[in-house]
C-alpha positions as a Markdown table, in Angstrom:
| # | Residue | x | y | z |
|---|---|---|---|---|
| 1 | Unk | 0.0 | 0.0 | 0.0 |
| 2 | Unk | 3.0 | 2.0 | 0.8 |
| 3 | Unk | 5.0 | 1.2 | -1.9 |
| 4 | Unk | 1.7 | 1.9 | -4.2 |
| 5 | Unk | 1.6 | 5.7 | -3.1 |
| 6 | Unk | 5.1 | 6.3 | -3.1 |
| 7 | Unk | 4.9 | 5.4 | -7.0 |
| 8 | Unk | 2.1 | 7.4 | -7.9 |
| 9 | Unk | 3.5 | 10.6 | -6.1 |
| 10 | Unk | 6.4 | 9.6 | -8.3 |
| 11 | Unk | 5.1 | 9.5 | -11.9 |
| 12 | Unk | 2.5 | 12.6 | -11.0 |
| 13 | Unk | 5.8 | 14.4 | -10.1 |
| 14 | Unk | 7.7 | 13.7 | -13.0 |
| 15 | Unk | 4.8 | 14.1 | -15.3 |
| 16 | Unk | 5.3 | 17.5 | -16.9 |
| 17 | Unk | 3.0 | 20.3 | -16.0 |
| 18 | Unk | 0.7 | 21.6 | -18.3 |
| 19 | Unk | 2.0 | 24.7 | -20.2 |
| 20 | Unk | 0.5 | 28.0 | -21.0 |
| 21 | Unk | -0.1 | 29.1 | -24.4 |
| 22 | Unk | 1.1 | 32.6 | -25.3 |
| 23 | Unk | 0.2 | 35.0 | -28.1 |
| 24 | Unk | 2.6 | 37.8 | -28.3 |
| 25 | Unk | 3.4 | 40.7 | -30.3 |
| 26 | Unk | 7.1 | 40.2 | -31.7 |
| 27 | Unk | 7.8 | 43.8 | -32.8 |
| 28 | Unk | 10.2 | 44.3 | -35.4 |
| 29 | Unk | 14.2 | 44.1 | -35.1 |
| 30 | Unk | 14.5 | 47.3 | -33.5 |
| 31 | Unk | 12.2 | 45.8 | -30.1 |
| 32 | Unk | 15.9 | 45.1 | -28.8 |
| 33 | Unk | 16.6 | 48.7 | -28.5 |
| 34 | Unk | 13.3 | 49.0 | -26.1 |
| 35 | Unk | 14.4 | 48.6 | -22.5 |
| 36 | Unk | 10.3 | 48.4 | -21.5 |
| 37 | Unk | 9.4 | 45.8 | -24.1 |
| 38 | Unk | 12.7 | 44.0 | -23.4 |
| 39 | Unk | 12.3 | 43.8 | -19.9 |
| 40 | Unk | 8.6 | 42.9 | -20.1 |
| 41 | Unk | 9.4 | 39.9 | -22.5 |
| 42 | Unk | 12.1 | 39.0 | -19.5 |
| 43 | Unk | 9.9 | 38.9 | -16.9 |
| 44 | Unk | 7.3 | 37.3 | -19.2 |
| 45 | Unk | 9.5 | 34.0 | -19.7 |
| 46 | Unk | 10.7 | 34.0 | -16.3 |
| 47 | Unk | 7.1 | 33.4 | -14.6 |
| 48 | Unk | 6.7 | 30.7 | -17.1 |
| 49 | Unk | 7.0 | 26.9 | -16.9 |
| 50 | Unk | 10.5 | 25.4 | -18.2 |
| 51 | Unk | 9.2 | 24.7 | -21.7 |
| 52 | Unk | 10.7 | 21.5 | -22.6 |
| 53 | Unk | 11.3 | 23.2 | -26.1 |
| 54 | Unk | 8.6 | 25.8 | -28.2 |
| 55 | Unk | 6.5 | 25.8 | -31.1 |
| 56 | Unk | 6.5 | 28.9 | -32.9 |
| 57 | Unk | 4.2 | 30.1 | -35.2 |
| 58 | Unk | 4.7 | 33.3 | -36.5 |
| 59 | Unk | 3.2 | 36.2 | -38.8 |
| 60 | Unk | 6.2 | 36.0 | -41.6 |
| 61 | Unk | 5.7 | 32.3 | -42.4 |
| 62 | Unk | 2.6 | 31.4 | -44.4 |
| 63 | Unk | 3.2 | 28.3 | -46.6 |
| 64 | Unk | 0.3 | 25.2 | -47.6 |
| 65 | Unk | 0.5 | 22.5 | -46.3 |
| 66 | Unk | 1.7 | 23.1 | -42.8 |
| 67 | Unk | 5.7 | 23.1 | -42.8 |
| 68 | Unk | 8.1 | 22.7 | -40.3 |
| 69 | Unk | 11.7 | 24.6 | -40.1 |
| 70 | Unk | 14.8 | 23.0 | -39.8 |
| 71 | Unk | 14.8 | 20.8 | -36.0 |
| 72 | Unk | 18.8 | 21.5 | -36.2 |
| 73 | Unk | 20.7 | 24.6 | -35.9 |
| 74 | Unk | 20.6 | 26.6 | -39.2 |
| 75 | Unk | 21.0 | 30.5 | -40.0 |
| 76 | Unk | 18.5 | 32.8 | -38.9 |
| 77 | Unk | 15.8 | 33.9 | -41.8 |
| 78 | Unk | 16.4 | 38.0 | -41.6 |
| 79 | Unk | 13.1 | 38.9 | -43.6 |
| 80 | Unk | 13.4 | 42.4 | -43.0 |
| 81 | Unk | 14.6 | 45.5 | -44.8 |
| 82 | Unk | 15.1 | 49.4 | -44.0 |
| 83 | Unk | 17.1 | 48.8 | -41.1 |
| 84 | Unk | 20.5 | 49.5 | -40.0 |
| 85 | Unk | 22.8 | 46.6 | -41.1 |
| 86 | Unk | 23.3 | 45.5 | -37.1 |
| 87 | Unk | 20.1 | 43.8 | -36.7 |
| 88 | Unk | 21.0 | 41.3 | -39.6 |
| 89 | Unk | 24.1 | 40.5 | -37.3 |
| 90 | Unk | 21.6 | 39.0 | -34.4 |
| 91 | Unk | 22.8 | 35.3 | -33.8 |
| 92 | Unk | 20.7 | 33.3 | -32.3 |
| 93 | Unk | 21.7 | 29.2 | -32.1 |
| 94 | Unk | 18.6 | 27.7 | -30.4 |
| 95 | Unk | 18.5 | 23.8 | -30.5 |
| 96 | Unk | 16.4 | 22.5 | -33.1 |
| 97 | Unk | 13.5 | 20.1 | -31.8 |
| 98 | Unk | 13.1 | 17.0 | -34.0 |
| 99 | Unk | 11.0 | 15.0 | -30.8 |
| 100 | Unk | 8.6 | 17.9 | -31.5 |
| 101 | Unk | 8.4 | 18.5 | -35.0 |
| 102 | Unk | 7.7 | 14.5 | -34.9 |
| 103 | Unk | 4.7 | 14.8 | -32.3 |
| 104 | Unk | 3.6 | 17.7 | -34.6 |
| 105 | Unk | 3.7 | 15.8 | -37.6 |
| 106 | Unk | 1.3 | 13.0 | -35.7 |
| 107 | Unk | -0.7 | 15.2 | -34.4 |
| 108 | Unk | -1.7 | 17.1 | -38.1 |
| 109 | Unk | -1.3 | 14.1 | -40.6 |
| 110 | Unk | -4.1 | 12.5 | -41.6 |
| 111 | Unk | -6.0 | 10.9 | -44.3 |
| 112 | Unk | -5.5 | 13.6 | -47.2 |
| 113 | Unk | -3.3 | 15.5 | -44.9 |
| 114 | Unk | 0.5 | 16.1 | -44.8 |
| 115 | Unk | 3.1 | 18.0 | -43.4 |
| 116 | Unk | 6.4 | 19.6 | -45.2 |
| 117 | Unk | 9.2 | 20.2 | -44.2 |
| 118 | Unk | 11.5 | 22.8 | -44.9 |
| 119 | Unk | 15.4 | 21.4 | -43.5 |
| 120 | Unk | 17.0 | 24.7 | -44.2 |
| 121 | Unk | 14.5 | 27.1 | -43.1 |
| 122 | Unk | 15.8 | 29.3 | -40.0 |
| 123 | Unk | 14.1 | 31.7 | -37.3 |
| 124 | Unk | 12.4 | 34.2 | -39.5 |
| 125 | Unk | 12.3 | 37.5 | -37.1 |
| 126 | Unk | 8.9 | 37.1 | -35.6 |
| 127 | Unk | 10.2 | 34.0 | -34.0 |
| 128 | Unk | 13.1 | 34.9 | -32.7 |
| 129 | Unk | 13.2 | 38.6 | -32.1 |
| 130 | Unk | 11.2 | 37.7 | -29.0 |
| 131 | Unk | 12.9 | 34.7 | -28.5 |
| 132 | Unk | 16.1 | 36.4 | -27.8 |
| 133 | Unk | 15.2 | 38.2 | -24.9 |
| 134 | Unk | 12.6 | 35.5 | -23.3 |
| 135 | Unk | 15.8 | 32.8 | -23.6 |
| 136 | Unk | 18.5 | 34.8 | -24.2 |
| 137 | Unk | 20.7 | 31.7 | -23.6 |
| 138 | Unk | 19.4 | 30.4 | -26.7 |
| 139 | Unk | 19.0 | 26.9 | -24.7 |
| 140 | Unk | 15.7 | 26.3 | -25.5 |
| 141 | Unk | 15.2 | 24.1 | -28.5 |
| 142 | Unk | 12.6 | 25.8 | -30.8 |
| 143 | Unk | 10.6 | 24.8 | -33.7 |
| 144 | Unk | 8.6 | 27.3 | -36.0 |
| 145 | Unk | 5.5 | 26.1 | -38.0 |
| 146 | Unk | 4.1 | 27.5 | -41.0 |
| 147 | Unk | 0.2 | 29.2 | -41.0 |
| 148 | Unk | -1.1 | 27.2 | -43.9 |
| 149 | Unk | -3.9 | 29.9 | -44.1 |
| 150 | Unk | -5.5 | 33.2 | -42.8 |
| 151 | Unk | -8.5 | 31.7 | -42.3 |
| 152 | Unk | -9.8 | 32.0 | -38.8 |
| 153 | Unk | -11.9 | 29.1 | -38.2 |
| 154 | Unk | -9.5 | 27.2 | -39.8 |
| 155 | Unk | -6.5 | 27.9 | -38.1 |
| 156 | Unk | -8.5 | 27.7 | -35.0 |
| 157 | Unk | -8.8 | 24.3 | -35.5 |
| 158 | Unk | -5.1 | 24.2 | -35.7 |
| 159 | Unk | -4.8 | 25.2 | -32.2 |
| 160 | Unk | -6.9 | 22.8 | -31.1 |
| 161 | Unk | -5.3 | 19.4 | -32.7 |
| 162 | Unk | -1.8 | 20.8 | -31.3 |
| 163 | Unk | -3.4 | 21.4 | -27.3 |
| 164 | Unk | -2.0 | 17.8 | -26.9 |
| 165 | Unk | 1.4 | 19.3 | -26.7 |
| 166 | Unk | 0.7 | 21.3 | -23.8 |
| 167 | Unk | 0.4 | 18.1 | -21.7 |
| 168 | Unk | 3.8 | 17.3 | -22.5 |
| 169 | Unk | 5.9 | 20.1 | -21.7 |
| 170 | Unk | 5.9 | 22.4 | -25.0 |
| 171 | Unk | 5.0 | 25.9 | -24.7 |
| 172 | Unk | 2.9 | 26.8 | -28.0 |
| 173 | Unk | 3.7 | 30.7 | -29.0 |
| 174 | Unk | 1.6 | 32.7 | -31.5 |
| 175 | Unk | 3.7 | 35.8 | -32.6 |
| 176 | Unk | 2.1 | 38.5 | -34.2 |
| 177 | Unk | 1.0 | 42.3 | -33.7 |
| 178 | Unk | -2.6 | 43.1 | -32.0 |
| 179 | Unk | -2.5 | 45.8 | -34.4 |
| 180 | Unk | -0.6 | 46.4 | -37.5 |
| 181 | Unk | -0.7 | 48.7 | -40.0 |
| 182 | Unk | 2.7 | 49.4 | -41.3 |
| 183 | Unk | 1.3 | 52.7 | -43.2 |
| 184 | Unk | 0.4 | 54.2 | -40.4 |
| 185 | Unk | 3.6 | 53.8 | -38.3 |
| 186 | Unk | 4.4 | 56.7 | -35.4 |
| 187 | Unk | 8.0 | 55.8 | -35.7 |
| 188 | Unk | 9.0 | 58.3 | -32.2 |
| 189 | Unk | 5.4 | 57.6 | -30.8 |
| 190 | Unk | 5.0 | 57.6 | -26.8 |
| 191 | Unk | 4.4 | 54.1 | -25.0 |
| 192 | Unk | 0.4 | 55.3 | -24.5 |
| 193 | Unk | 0.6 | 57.2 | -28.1 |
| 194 | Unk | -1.5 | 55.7 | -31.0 |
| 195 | Unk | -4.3 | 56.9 | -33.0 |
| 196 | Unk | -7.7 | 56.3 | -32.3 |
| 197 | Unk | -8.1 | 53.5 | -34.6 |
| 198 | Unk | -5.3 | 51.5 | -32.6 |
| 199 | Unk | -6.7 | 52.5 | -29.7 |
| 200 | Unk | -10.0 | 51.5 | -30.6 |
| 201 | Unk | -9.2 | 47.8 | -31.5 |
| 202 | Unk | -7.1 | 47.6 | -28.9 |
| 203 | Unk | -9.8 | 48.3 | -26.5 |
| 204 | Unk | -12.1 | 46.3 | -28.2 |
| 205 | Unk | -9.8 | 43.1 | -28.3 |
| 206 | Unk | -9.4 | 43.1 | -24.9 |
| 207 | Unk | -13.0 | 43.3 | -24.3 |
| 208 | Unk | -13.7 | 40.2 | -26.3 |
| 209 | Unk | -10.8 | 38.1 | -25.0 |
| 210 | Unk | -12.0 | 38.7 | -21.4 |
| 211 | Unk | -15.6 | 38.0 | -22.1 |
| 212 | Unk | -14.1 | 34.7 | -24.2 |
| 213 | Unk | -15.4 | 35.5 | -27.6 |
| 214 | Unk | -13.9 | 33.6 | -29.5 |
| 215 | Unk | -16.6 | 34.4 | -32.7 |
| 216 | Unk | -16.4 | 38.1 | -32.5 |
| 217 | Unk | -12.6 | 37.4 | -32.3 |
| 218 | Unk | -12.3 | 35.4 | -35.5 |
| 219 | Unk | -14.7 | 38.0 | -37.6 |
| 220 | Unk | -13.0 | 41.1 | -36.3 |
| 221 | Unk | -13.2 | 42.6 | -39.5 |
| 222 | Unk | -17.0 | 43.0 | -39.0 |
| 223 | Unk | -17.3 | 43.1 | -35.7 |
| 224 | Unk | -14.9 | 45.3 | -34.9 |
| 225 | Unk | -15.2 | 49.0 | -35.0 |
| 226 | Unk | -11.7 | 49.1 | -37.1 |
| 227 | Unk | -10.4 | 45.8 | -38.0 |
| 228 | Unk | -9.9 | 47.0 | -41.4 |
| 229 | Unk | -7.4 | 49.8 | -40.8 |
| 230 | Unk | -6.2 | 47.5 | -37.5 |
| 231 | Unk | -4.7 | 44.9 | -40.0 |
| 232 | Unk | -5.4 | 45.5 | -43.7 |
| 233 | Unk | -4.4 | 41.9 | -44.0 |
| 234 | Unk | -4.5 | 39.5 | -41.5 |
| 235 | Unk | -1.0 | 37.4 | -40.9 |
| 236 | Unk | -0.6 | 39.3 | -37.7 |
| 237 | Unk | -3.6 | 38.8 | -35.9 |
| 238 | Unk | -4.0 | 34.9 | -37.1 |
| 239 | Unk | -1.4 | 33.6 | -35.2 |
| 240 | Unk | -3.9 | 34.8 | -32.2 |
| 241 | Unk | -6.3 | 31.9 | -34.0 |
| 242 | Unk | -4.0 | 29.1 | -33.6 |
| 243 | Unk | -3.5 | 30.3 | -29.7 |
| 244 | Unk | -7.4 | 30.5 | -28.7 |
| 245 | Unk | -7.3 | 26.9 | -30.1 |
| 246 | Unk | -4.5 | 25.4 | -28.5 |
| 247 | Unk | -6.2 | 27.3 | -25.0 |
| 248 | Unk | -10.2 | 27.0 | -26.2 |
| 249 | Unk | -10.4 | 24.7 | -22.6 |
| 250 | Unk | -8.7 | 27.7 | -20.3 |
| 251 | Unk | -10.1 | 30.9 | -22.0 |
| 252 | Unk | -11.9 | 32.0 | -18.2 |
| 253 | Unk | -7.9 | 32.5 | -17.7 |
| 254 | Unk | -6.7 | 34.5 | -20.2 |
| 255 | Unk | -4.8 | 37.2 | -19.2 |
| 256 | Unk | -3.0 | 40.2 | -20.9 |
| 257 | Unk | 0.8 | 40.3 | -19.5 |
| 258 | Unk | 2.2 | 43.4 | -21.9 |
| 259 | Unk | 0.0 | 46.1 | -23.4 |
| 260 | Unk | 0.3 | 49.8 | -24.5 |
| 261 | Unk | 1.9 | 51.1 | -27.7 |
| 262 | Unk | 4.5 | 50.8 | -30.0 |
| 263 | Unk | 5.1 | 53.3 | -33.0 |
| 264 | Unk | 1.3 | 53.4 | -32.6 |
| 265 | Unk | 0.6 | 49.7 | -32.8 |
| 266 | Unk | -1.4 | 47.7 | -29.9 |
| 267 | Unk | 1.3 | 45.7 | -28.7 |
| 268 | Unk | -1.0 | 43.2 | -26.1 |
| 269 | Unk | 0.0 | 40.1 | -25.5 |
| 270 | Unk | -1.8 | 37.0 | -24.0 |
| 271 | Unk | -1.4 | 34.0 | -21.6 |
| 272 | Unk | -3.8 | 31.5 | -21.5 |
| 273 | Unk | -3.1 | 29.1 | -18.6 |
| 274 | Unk | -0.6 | 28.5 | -16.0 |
């Protein structure tokens, strides 16, 4: 009887606790130069469960069917232009994850289904611009994962096939923008500066993730009061999709951990869980 306790106090110990899912806005290279957004991202990661390693799926990689980056160490994808030259000299040598692309690949194939993969593909910056100052040790392995589509519904249901992971010690980040309109940028703009139609999705956003809408959420461009101008197209709110998925069990606890502005962007960023 003893014996029989001790052993299952054993195995719920070294069973993995169940990890958060995040959607966060990545900002672009220059996000290393912003001692707020820096330090929030720090303190972010450092609340947070030991991921055992991360899925990433970010704004800057759409590509049908769903495709997997390289699961070893390859150059950095610096999709970017009109910056200074020193932010295409970030390194950033994270482990690849093969275990996980492999429990991805289960988890999404299927009859008529299949999953790519693309061996030389690095970190594009929406992955790891974050990355580097929530693991700055780069000793987390990491594995990004195309958006096979904007759609909401759809990539909703993306979340959801991956929530599995969760149970097994990988921490499943969305990276996008909560709003981005890159004509409209306030390059200089104040941490609280934005115009109104920033503001206004913002505010509405937050509304609907703490009331758990998930439906006005996936047609924001209706039911918002500007979803349009928020994001003319969509790649940076979808990757918010895949998270409401992967959390659609644990949306009572979602929480915003960063908010305010960014060159006039919303720059919220969600936990759902732990």
């Amino acid at each position: 009887m003893t014996t029989g306790t001790t052993s299952g106090t054993a195995d719920a110990a070294a069973a993995p606790a169940r990890m958060p899912v995040l959607y966060l806005s990545h900002g672009a290279p220059p996000l290393a130069d912003d001692e707020l957004w820096t330090s929030q991202l720090a303190d972010w990661s450092a609340r947070l469960p030991h991921p055992k390693a991360v899925l990433m799926v970010s704004a800057h990689w759409e590509s049908a069917p769903v495709t997997l980056s390289a699961t070893r160490t390859v150059p950095l994808v610096y999709d970017f232009w009109g910056f200074p030259e020193r932010y295409s000299r970030v390194r950033y040598p994270a482990p690849g994850a093969p275990e996980l692309a492999e429990r991805v690949r289960k988890l999404l194939s299927g009859p008529g289904e299949e999953v790519h993969d693309a061996p030389e593909r690095g970190l594009d910056h929406g992955a790891y611009v974050p990355l580097v100052e929530m693991y700055p040790d780069a000793d987390v392995p990491v594995l990004q994962m195309s958006m096979p589509t904007l759609e909401p519904e759809d990539l909703l249901r993306l979340g959801r096939r991956l929530a599995p992971l969760r149970d097994e010690g990988y921490l499943i980040i969305g990276s996008g923008f909560f709003t981005h309109n890159l004509s409209e940028l306030r390059w200089g703009a104040g941490v609280d500066e934005a115009p109104s139609w920033s503001k206004e999705f913002d505010a509405w956003g937050r509304e609907a993730l703490e009331r758990g809408d998930v439906d006005a959420l996936l047609d924001f461009a209706h039911k918002s009061p500007t979803g349009r101008l928020a994001h003319p197209r969509s790649e940076h709110f979808a990757p918010l999709f895949v998270t409401l998925g992967a959390g659609e069990t644990e949306l009572a606890e979602q929480r915003t951990v960063i908010d305010g502005f960014w060159a006039g962007l919303a720059k919220r960023s969600v936990q759902i869980g732990g």
